[in-house]
N, C-alpha and C positions, 0 to 999 in steps of 0.2 A: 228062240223068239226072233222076231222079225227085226230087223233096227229101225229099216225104211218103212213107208207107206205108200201104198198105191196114192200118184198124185203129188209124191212131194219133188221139189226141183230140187238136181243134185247137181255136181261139179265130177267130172270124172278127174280124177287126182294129175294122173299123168300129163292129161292134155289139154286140162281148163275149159275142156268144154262142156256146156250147160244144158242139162237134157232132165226128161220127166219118167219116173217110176213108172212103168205099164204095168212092170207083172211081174210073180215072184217064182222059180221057178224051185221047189221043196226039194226035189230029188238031187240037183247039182246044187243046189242053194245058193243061186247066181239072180242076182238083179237083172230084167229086161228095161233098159234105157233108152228112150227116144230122144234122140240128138236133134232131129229135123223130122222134117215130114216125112221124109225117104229112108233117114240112115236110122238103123235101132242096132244095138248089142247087148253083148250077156255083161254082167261085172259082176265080181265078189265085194261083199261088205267094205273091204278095205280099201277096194279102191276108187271108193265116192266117199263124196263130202256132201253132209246138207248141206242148203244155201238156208 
């Protein structure tokens, strides 16, 4: 089961910055995070925080 939700704002752990759930990616089971308008990345469950 999912932890996150499409939509929710998260914290990436490491580096405090604040980005939004796009998309959930089942097969690596990695979070897709938009940072800004430009930058997006994959992350594993552990390492976001909801806000």
């Amino acid at each position: 089961m999912n932890e996150f939700k499409i939509g929710d704002t998260v914290t990436v752990v490491k580096t405090n910055w604040v980005g939004t759930i796009v998309f959930f990616d089942k097969k690596q089971e990695k979070y897709l995070v938009r940072i800004s308008g430009t930058q997006q990345m994959y992350y594993e469950a552990d390492e976001l925080k909801k806000i």
